[in-house]
N, C-alpha and C positions, 0 to 999 in steps of 0.2 A: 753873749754867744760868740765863739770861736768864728771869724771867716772859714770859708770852704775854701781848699789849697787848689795850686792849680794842678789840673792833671796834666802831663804830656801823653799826646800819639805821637810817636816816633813813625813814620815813612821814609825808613832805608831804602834807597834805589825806586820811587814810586812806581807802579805799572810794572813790575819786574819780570810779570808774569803775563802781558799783553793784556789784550782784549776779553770780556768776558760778557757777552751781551747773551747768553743759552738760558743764565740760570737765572731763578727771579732774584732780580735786584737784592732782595733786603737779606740773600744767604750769599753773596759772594764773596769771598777773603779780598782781604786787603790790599795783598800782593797784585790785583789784577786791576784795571782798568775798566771806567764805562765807556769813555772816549778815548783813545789816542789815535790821533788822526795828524796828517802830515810825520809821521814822527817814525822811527825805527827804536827796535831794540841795540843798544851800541854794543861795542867791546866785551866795557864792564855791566852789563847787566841792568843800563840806566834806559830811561824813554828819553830819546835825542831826537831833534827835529832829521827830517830825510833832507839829504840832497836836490839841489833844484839840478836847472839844466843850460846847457850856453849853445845857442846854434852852432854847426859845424860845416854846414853848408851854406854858401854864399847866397843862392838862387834857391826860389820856387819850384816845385818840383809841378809838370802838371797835372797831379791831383793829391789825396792824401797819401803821405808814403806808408806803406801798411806791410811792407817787407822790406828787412837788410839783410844786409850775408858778407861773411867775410869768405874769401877767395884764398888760400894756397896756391902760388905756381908751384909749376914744377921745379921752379930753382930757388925756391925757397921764399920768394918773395908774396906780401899780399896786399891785397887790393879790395877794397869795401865797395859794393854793389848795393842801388836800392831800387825797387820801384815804386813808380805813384803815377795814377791815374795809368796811361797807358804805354809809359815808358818805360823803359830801363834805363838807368845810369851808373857809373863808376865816379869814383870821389874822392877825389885827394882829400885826404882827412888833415894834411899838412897847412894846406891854401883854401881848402871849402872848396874849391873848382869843382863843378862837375860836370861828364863828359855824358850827354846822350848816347846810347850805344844799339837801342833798339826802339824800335815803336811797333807794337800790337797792332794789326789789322783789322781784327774781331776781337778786341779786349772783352773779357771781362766786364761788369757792373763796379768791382774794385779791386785793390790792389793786390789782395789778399790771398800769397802765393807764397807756397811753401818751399825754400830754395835750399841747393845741398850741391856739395861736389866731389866727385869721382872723376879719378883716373885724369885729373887737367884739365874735365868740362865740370861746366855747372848745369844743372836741373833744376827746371823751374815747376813747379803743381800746383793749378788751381781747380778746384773745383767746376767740373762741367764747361772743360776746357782742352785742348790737347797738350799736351807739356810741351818748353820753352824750353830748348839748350843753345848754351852758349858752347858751341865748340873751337875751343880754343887751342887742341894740339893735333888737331885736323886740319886747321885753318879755315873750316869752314863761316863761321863766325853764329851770328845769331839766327837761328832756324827753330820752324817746331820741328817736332819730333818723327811726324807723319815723314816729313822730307828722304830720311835715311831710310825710308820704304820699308820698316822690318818691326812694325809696332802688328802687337798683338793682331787675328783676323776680325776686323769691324769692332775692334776698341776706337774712338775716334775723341775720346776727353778721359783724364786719369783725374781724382781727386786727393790722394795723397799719394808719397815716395817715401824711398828707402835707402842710402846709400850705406852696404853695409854686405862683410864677406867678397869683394870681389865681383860685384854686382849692384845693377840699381834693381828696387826690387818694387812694384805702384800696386796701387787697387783703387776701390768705387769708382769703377768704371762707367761708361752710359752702359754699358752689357748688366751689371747688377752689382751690386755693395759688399757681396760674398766672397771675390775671386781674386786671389792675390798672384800678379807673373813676378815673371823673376827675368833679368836677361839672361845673354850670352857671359861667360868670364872674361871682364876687364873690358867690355864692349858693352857701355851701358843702353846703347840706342838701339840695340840687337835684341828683339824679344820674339823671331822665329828661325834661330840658327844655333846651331853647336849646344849648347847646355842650359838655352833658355827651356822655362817652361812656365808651368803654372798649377795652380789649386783651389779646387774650389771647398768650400769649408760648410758646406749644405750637409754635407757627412758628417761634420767634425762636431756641430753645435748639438748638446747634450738637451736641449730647453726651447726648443720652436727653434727657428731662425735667427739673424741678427744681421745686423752690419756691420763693416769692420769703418772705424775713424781713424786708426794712425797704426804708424809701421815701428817697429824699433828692435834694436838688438842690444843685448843684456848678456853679458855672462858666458857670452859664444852661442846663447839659442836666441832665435827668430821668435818677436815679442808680439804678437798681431791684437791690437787694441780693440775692442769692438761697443758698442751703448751698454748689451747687458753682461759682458763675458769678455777674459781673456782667452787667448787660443798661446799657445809656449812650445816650438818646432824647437828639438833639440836637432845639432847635426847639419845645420842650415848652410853651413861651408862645403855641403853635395846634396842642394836642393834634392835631389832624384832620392834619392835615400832618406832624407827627414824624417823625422816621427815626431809623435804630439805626446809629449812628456808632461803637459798640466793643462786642464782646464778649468777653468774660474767661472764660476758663475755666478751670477748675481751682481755683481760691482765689474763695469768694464768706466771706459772714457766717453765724454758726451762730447768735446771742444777739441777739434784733432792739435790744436798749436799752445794746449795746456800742459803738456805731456814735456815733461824737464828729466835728465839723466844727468842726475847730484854724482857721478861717479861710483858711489857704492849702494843706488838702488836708484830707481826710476820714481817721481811724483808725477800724478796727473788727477785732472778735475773726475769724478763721476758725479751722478746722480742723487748722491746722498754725502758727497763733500769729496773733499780733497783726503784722495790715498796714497799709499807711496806702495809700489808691487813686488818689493821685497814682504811687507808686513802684510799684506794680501797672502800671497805661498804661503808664509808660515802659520797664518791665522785662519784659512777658510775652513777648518772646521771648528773654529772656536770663536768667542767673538769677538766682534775686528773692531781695533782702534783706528778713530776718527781725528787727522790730523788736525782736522777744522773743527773740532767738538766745541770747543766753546764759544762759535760765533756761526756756528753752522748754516741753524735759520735765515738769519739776516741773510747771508752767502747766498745758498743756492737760492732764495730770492731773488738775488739781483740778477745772478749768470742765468736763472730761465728766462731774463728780456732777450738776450741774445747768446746762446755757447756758441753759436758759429763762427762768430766777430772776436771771442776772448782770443788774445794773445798772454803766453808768460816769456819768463825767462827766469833762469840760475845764473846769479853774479858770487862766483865763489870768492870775489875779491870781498865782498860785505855780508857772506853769509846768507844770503834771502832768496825769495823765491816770489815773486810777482805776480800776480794773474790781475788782468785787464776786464774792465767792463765799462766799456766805449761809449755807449750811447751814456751812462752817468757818469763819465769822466773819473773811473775813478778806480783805486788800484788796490788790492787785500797783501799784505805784505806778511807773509812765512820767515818766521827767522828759525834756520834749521843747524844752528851751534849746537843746540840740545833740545828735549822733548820734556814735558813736563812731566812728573810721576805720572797722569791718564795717557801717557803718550800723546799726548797734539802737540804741538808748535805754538808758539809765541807769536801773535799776529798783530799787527796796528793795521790801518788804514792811511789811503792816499785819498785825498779830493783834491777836485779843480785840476785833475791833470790830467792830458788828454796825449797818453801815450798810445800810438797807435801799431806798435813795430818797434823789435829787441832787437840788441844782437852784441856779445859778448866777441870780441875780440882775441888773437894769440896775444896782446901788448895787455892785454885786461883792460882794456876801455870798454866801457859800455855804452852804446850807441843807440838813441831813441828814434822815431820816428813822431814829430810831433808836428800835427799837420802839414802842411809843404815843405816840410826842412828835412834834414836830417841834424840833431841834436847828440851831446853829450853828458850825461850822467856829471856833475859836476857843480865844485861851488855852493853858495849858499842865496840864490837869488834863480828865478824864473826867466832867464834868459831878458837879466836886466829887472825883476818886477818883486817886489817882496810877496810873502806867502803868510801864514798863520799855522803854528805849529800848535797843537788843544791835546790837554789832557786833562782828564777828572778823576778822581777818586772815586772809589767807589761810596757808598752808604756807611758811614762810621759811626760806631756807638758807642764809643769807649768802653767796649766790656761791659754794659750797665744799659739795657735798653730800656730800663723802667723807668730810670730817671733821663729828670729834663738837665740840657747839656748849655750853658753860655758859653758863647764862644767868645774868647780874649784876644788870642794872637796867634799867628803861623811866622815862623823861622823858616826861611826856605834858604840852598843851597846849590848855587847853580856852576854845572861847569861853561865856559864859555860866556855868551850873551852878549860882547859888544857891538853896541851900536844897533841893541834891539829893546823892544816896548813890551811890557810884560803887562797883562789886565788878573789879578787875581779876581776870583768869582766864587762866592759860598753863597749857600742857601741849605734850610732847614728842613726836616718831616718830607722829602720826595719833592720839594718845589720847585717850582723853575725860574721863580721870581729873584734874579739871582744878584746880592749885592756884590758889586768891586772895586776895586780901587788900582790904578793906572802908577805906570815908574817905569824908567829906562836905563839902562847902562850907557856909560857913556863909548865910544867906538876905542878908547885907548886901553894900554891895560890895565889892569885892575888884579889888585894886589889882596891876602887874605886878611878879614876885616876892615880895610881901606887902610893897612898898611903893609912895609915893607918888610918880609920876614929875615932873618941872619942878614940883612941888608938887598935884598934882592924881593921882587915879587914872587911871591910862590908860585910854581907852573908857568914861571918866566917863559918855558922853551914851547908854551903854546894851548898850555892848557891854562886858560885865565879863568880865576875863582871868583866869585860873586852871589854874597849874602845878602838879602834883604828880610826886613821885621815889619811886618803888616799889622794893624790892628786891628781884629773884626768885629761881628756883633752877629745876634739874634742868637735864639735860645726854641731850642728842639729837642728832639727826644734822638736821631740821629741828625747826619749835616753830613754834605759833600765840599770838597773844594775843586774850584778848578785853574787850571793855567792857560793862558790863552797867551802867546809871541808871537810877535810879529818877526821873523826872520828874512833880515836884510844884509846878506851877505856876510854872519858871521856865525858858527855853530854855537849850538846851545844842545844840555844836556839838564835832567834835573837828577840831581845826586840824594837830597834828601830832605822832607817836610816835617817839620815839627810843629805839631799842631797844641795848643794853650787853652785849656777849658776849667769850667768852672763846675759844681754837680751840682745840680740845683733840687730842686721836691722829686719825688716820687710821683709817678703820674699812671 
C-alpha cells in the first residue's frame, strides 16, 4: 500500500486579518488570528511584534502621569507638558529634564485631565474640578479658571473642553450633564461677555435624556458626544445662530478620552463597540457596521471595568488606534489602513503594558505616560526589559475535517528576529496541552537560507530573513500552531507558515 503524501497548508502573511475571537472557533478562516497579542499588523500585511518603549524623562513625576499635551507657541515653537499626581510639568524631550510649573491645591483623586490649547494658553478639564489655565500670552501664568472672574453663573467644576472655532467651548458641569457654554471670540476664559453663551440640549434629546461625554468638531459643525446619542450643530462658527442638523440615536460614546479624529472621520468607544461617526451618519438607518465586530465581546468586557479611566490615541505615523484599559494593563490595537469586507478593522492586542497617557506630537513622536515617567513609543525592548510577542493560528483542517490529520513539519519564514527566542507550540482536537520546541537567531545578520545571495545577504539594508524547519507530532482531526518570541531589541515579523501533514483514517 502506497504512503499517504504530504499535504501542505500554506499561511501566507499569518493573522493577516487580526484577531477573530466573536466567532466559534471551529468556523473561523484562516486568515485571522486566535491570539496576537503584543504584536501589530505591519506595512505589508504581516503580524509583527509592537514597539516597546524607552523613558524620556529623567525624574519621577509625583504620581501617575495620566496626561501629556504638546504646546504650540505663538512663534512657532513647542514644548510637551504632563501631569501626574498633583503637578504640572514641562519636559525637555531633548535632556528628559523636567520643570515643575504648577501644583494643585485641591487636586483631583488623579491625573486624568483632558488638556488642549487655544489662542497661546492651555486648558486643563477634569472631571468635578474647575479648569486649570496656563496663561501664557497674558502673562499671568498658571491659574484656574474661576480667577478671570467670567466663568459661567455658579458652574464651579467643568468635566470636558473644546478648543474649536475661535473659542473654548466645556460641559458636565456640577450644574448638570446637559449644557454645553461656549466663550467669548478668541477670549477663551470669558464665558459671560461679548458672544459667550450656552445651550441646554433637554430640548434637543429625541429619546429621554442623556449626557453629553466629549466635545468635538468635524467637518465645520459642532460634534457633542453623549452615552446614548449624538447631538451635530451645523454653523457653530456663530454659536448664536447654530442649528441641529443630525441626531443619532442609539450609539453615542461612553469613555470621553476614546474619542480619536483619523482626519477624514472621527473613532470613539460606545456601548456596543468601537464606531467611527462618519459610518454612524451614513448608516443610522440601516444596519451599522461594527468596527470591533470581530472581538467585540471580549472588548466591551473589559472597558465595562472602567470607560472613565480608558485613554486612546491615533499615531498616523503606524496607522493604529489604541484604546487603554488600565486596571488590566492592557491595550486593543485598531489598524485602520483598511477595513475588512464586514467593514471592522484588523485588531491585535497589547499585555503587560501599563500606558497610562497619549500624546502624538507636530515631530510624530509618540509620547506615553508610563507610571512616573514620561516615555517614548520606540525601539524593541520595555524600557531596557524583553517582552513576548504570541500568535496562534486558528483551528486548521486541511479541507478534510473527517479525517485524522499527522502532523510532520512547519516551515516558517520570519522577517527580522535577531537576537530573539522563538517557542513553536501545536496541539491537536481544541487542546491546550500544547507540545514545543525552543530555537533562537542569532543577533547578527542572517542571510536567505543561511547563505549569501548574488554575494551579499538578502535584505542586507535591514530587513534580515530567517527560516526555520520544526518537526512536529500528534495526530487530530484539526490542530493549531502557535509562535510565541521573546523580543529583545530586534523586530520580528512572520511572513509565512507552511505547515506538512499526513491524512490518515477517516474518523
Amino acid at each position: 500500500m502506497a504512503a499517504s503524501p504530504l499535504t501542505p497548508i500554506s499561511l501566507a502573511a499569518p493573522g493577516f486579518f487580526g484577531l477573530n475571537t466573536q466567532e466559534a472557533s471551529v468556523n473561523v478562516q484562516q486568515n485571522f488570528a486566535l491570539v496576537a497579542d503584543n504584536a501589530v499588523i505591519d506595512t505589508y500585511g504581516r503580524v509583527g511584534a509592537r514597539k516597546g518603549f524607552e523613558h524620556t524623562s529623567v525624574a519621577d513625576a509625583a504620581g501617575t502621569v495620566k496626561c501629556i499635551h504638546e504646546h504650540i507657541n505663538k512663534d512657532g515653537t513647542s514644548q510637551v507638558y504632563y501631569v501626574g499626581g498633583a503637578s504640572f510639568y514641562s519636559l525637555n524631550t531633548a535632556t528628559g529634564v523636567s520643570t515643575l510649573e504648577y501644583t494643585d491645591a485641591s487636586p483631583p483623586p488623579d491625573a486624568n485631565w483632558q488638556a488642549m490649547s487655544f489662542n497661546g494658553n492651555m486648558y486643563f478639564f477634569h472631571e468635578d474640578h474647575m479648569p486649570i489655565v496656563n496663561d501664557i500670552t497674558g502673562a499671568t501664568g498658571w491659574v484656574d479658571m474661576s480667577s478671570f472672574g467670567a466663568m459661567p453663573p455658579s458652574v464651579t467644576t467643568v468635566g470636558t473642553g473644546l478648543s474649536a472655532f475661535g473659542r473654548i467651548w466645556m460641559a458636565r458641569t456640577n450644574l448638570n450633564k446637559t449644557t454645553v457654554y461656549w466663550s467669548d471670540t478668541l477670549i477663551g476664559t470669558s464665558f459671560t461677555t461679548g458672544t459667550a453663551g450656552s445651550i441646554d440640549l433637554e430640548n434637543v434629546f429625541t429619546n429621554g435624556t442623556d449626557e453629553i461625554t466629549h466635545l468635538a468638531a468635524f467637518n465645520g459643525n459642532l460634534v457633542i458626544f453623549c452615552k446614548k446619542s449624538v447631538i451635530i450643530y451645523g454653523g457653530a462658527q456663530e454659536p448664536s445662530t447654530m442649528a441641529v442638523s443630525d441626531i443619532i440615536d442609539g450609539i453615542g460614546c461612553i469613555a470621553r478620552d476614546s474619542v480619536q479624529d483619523i482626519g477624514s472621520d472621527i473613532i470613539f468607544l460606545s456601548d456596543i463597540g468601537v464606531r467611527s461617526l462618519g459610518r454612524v451618519i451614513q448608516e443610522k438607518s440601516a444596519p451599522m457596521r461594527d468596527l470591533s465586530k470581530n472581538v467585540r465581546d471580549e472588548l466591551l468586557a473589559e472597558v465595562a471595568v472602567e470607560y472613565e479611566a480608558i485613554k486612546s490615541v491615533y499615531y498616523e505615523k503606524e496607522a493604529f488606534y489604541l484604546l487603554t484599559i488600565p486596571t488590566l494593563k492592557r491595550i486593543w490595537c485598531f489598524d485602520i489602513r483598511s477595513t475588512l469586507e464586514d467593514g471592522s478593522f484588523r485588531v491585535t492586542t497589547w499585555s503587560a503594558v501599563d500606558y497610562t497617557a497619549f500624546c502624538v506630537t507636530r515631530a510624530r513622536d509618540l509620547y506615553l505616560g508610563t507610571g512616573l515617567r514620561v516615555s517614548k513609543y520606540a525601539g524593541y525592548q520595555d524600557n531596557t526589559s524583553s517582552y513576548t510577542m504570541s500568535y496562534y493560528t486558528t483551528y486548521l483542517d486541511a479541507d478534510s475535517p473527517s479525517t485524522l490529520k499527522i502532523l510532520k513539519d512547519v516551515s516558517m519564514l520570519f522577517i527580522g528576529g535577531g537576537n530573539t527566542t522563538i517557542a513553536v507550540k501545536w496541539d491537536v482536537d481544541y487542546g491546550s496541552n500544547y507540545a514545543s520546541k525552543v530555537f533562537s537567531f542569532v543577533s547578527t545578520l542572517t542571510s536567505y537560507f543561511g547563505i549569501s545571495e548574488y554575494g551579499v545577504g538578502e535584505y542586507a539594508l535591514g530587513a534580515i530573513i530567517n527560516r526555520k524547519w520544526v518537526s512536529l507530532s500528534k495526530t487530530g482531526r484539526v490542530f493549531q500552531l502557535g509562535i510565541e518570541a521573546t523580543i529583545n531589541g530586534s523586530p520580528l515579523s512572520i511572513q509565512q507558515m507552511d505547515i506538512f501533514v499526513k491524512g490518515g483514517r477517516t474518523v
